[in-house]
Steps between C-alpha positions, in 0.01 A plus 500: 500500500663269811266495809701505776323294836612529815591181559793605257559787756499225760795314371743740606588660854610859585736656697445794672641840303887460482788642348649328236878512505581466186209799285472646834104558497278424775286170332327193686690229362358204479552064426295260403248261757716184546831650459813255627587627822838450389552629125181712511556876509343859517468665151456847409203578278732807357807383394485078567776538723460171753604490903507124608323401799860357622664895506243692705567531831236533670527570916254499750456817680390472847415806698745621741801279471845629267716254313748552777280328707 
């Protein structure tokens, strides 16, 4: 029987709980420590579907101002 250690544990980083598009459960994907910033990418622990860093957009919200603005 494996013994897993957290240091194993360690070597990957969570998101917080998301919706994958593509089996449409709420999961916290997940990559690998030292993923390229470039090529690296989101996985889901469900299906294996992959979101590259490169295609989220991700916007700052700031209190109180509109994207008019």
């Amino acid at each position: 029987m494996a013994v897993m250690t957290k240091t194993a544990k360690a070597e990957r980083v969570y998101s917080h709980p998301t919706m994958c598009l593509h089996c449409h459960l709420i999961v916290e994907m997940f990559y690998e420590r030292g993923a390229d910033p470039v090529k690296g990418s989101w996985e889901c622990p469900r299906c294996g579907h992959k979101y590259l860093f490169s295609h989220w957009k991700i916007k700052k919200q700031v209190r109180g101002k509109t994207e008019a603005a």
